[in-house]
N, C-alpha and C positions, 0 to 999 in steps of 0.2 A: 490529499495524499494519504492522511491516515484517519481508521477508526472505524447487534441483535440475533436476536436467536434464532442459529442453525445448527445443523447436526454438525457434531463436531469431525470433520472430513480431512484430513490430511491431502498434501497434494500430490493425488492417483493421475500419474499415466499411463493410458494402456497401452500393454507392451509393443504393438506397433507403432506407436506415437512415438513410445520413448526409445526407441532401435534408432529412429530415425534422427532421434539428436544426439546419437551416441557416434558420430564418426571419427571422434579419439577415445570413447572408452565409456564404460557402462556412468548408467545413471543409478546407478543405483547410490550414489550421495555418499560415497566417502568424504571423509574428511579430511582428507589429503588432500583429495583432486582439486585443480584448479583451472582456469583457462583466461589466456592474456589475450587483448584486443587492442588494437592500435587504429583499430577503423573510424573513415570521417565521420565527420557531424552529421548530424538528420539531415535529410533534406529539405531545401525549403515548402513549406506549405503554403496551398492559396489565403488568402486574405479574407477575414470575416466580413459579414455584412456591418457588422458596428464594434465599436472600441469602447464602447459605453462604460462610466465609471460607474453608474450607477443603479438603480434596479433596473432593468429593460420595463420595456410600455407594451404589450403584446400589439403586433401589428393587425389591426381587426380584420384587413382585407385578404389575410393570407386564410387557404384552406389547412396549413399545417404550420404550426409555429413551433420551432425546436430552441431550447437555453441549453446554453454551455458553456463552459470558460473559455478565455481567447484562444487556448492553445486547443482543445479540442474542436472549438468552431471553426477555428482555420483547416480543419481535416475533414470535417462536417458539410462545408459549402458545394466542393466537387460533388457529393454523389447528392447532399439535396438536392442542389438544381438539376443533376440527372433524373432521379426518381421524379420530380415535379413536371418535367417534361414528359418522362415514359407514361405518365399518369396523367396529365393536361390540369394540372394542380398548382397552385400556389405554393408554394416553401420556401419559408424566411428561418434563418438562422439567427438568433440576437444572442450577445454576448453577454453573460450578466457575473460580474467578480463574488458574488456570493449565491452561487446557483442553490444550494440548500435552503438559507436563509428566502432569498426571493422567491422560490416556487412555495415555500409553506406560507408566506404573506399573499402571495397572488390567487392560490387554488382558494384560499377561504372567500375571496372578495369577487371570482368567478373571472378573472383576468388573465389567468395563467397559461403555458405554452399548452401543447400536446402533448410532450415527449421533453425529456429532461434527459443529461448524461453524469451520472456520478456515484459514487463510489456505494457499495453493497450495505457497509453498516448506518446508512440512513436508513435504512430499512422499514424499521421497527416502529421508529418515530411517524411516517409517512402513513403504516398503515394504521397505525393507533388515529391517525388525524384524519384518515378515512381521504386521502390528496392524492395516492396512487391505485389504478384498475388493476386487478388479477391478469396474467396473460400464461395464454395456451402455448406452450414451445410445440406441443406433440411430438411424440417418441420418435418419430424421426430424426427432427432438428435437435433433441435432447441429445440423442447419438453421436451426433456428430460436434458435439462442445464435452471441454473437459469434464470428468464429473465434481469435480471440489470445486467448479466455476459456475455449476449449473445449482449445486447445493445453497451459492451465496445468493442466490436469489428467491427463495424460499424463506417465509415467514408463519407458523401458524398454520402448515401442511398445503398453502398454495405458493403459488409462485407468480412472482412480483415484477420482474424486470430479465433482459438480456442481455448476457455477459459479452465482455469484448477482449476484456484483458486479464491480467493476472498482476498482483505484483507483490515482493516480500524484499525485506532486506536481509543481506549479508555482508561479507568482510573483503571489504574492495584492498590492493594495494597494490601500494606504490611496488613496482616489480625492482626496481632499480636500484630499491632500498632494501627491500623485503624480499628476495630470491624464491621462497618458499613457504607456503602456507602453513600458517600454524594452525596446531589440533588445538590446543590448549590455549589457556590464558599466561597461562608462565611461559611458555615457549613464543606467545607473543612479544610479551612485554621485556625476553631476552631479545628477543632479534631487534624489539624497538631500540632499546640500551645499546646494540652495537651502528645499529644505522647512527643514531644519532654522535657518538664517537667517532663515527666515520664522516662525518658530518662538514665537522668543519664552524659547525653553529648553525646552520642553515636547516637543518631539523627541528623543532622548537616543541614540535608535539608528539607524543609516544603514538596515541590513541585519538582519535575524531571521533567522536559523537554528541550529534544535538544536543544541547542542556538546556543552558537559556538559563535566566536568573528564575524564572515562573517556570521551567521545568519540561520535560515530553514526555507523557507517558509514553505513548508509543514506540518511543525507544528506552525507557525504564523495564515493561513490560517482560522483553526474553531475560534479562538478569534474574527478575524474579521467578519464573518459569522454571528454566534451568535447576534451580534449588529446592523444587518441589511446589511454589509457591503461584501466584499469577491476581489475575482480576475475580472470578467468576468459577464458582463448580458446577457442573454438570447434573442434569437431570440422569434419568435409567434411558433414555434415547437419544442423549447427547446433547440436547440442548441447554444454552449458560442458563444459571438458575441465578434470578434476582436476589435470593434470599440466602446464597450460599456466597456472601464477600468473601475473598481470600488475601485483600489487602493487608493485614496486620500478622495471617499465618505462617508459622514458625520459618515455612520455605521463604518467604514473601521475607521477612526480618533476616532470613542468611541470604539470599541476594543483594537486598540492600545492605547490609554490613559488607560487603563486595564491593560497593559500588562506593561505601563511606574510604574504603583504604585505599582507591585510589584515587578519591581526593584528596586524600592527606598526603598522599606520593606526588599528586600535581600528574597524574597520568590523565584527568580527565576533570573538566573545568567548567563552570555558570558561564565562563565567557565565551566558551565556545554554544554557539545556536543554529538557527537555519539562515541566517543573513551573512554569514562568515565562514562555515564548514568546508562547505564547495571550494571557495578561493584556498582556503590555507592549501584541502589538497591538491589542489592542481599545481598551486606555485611551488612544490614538493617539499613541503614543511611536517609533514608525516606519514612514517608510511602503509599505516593503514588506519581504516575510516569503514563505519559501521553506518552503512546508509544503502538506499536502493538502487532501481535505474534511473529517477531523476538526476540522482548526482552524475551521471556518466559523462554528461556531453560536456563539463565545465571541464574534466578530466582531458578528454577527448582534444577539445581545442587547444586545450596545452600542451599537448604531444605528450603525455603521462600515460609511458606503458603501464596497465594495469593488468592485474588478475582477482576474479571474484573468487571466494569459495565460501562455505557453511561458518558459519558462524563460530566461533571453541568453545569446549568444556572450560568450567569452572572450576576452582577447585572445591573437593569435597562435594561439589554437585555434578550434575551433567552438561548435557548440551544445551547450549545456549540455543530457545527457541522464537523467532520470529511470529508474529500474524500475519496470515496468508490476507489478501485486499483483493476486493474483484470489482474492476470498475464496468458497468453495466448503464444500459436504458431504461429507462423508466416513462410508462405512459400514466398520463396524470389520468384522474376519476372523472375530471369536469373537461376533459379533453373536446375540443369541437367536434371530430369526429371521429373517433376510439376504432371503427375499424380500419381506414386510413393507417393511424398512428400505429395499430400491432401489425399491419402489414410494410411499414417502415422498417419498424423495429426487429422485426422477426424476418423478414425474406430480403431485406435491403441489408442492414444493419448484420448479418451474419453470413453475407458474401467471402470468399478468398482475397480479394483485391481492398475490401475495404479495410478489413482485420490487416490485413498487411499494412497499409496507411499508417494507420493509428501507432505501429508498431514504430513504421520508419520515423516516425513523428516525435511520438512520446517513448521509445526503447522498454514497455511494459509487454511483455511475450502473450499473443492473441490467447484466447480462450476456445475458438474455432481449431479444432483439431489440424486440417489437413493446412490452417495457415501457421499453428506453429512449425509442423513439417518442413514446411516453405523456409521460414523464417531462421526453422534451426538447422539448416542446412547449408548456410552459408554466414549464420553468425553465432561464432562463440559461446558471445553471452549469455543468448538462449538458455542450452544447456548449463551455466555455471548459476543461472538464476533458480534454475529449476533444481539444481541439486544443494541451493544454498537455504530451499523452501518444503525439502523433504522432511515429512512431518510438521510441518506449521498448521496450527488450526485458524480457522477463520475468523476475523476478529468479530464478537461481541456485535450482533445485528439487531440485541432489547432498548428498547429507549430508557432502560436502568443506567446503559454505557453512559449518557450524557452528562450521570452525576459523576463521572470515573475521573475525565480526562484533568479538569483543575486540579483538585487535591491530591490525587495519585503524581499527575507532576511534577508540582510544588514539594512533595516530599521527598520524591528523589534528587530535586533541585538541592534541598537543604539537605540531604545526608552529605550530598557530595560537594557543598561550601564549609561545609562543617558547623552551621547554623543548630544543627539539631543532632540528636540520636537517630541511629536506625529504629528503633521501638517507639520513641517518642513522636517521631514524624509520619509513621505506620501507623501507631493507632489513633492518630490524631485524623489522618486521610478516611482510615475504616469508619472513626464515629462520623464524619463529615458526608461520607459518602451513604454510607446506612440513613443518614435523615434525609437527606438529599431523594435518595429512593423512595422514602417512607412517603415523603410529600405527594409525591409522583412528579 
């Protein structure tokens, strides 16, 4: 769900793309705007080839072997066994719960799939280990995928993998509680104070967001942004510089002093994480929750009118900003047969019908132009995703991110137990992560 170097690309639609999700009102990403969905659950998906707990074994008699976690291999199997047929080919789909981890242990030992599916900021790591091939989109096919979608697959001026999706987070709520989207963070944490007086008791939390006792960077992150502050400064052509940490900068210490007061107001808690967040909001225990479109469907099945919009200003700072995520293909380097696999990836994998799939599946808005079209023409959400991720930059695609995510976590874990200082627990993350770096 969350988490090298690209150009730092905000998320561009062009403007007939984005007319076409505009059919209550411009995309141009107010902070006001918001849009409420009550629509069913995903549909159901076919069935993987395996439930395997463990690393997959590559099947040696298949001509195309694809990893993926269970929920994308369940979306994956329809069109392999199509393509394997239109092609008189072999294609097995195996399910592996650590598809990163397992394709970096397999590609060294010459084991590994052809083609892998996940998320853009493994990026850096993959190419540095020499486990993923370069692939040719050509200006055609470039055309017709978003451009901040096409950017997350580029590493070191080539391009790496094939986007499928998009994803960022924003500020879901509870409609029923919350009537109208707050700009700001004061204007939230008023409407929280009245929901929960209205309540009855049955409100218990102002504000939802993952913490955990170990912490999420990934939702630490837009606090410190907003302030001036973040992970990574920029090179003169956009790309995060390893050498420019911004964990302990001045912005970086006034977000997390933000983030220290409202754990002392008990607005936002260690014991709130990913195992608990979803349930509290669904059973309307708050009425809003700063999370993505995974959280939607736990919403969804509990009849929980919602509405998404942009995230609020801070005070004294700005806009609270999001990492834009681009979940993509990837064909490994020691792939059986590499062009097989980029014709997978590239003329299979970037169909209308399958981009839609993925969509009705996993609720992450396609990267295929003319299927967000599709998509945001008959759902909401689309659009309130897409204006909740205007201006987000792409997260961190350098294998420096790796040293990020522990002690950038941990430290916003403890500002907001109140274990620690803002400053103390910053520059403690900064020295940690600068050796962490140095090491490689």
């Amino acid at each position: 769900m969350h988490r090298r170097a690209i150009g730092a690309v905000a998320l561009m639609v062009p403007a007939a793309l984005a007319m076409s999700a505009c059919s209550s009102g411009s995309t141009g990403g107010s902070s006001s705007s918001s849009t409420s969905s009550t629509s069913s659950a995903s549909a159901t998906t076919p069935a993987a080839t395996s439930t395997t707990t463990g690393a997959p074994v590559r099947d040696t008699t298949a001509d195309l072997v694809i990893w993926a976690d269970n929920d994308r291999a369940a979306v994956l199997q329809k069109y392999a066994d199509a393509f394997g047929k239109e092609n008189s080919v072999k294609v097995v789909v195996q399910v592996s719960t650590d598809v990163r981890k397992d394709f970096s242990a397999a590609t060294q030992t010459g084991n590994g799939p052809d083609v892998i599916v996940g998320a853009h900021d493994w990026l850096g790591e993959f190419v540095q280990n020499g486990a993923v091939e370069p692939i040719n989109l050509g200006a055609d096919l470039t055309a017709k995928l978003l451009p901040s979608a096409v950017a997350a697959t580029r590493f070191n001026g080539q391009t790496y993998g094939v986007p499928y999706a998009i994803e960022n987070i924003g500020l879901i709520r509870n409609t029923a509680l919350a009537p109208t989207a707050p700009t700001t963070l004061d204007q939230l944490l008023a409407e929280a104070t009245a929901a929960k007086a209205k309540s009855g008791g049955k409100v218990t939390n102002s504000l939802l967001l993952q913490v955990g006792k170990t912490g999420n960077a990934y939702f630490t992150y837009p606090w410190l942004k907003a302030c001036g502050g973040g992970i990574f400064g920029q090179k003169a052509n956009g790309d995060y510089d390893p050498k420019q940490v911004l964990i302990n900068s001045a912005g970086s210490i006034k977000g997390a002093t933000i983030l220290q007061q409202l754990g002392q107001s008990k607005v936002l808690s260690t014991n709130v994480d990913g195992t608990n967040a979803d349930s509290l909001f669904a059973a309307g225990k708050a009425p809003f929750y700063i999370s993505g479109p995974w959280s939607i469907d736990a919403a969804k099945k509990a009849g929980i009118k919602y509405a998404i919009s942009p995230l609020p200003s801070l005070p004294g700072c700005g806009k609270m900003q999001p990492f834009l995520g681009i979940q993509m293909f990837y064909v490994s380097a020691k792939a059986k047969n590499k062009a097989l696999a980029e014709e997978f990836v590239t003329n299979y994998m970037t169909r209308d019908d399958v981009q839609t799939a993925f969509f009705t599946a996993l609720n992450r808005p396609p990267a295929l132009k003319t299927a967000y079209d599709k998509v945001a023409a008959t759902n909401p959400d689309v659009k309130a995703w897409y204006e909740a991720g205007v201006g987000a930059l792409p997260m961190p695609n350098i294998p420096a991110m790796n040293s990020v995510w522990g002690p950038l976590g941990q430290a916003g874990a403890d500002v907001i137990s109140g274990k620690s200082t803002p400053k103390a627990a910053f520059d403690a993350a900064q020295k940690d992560i600068v050796a962490a770096i140095a090491k490689g």
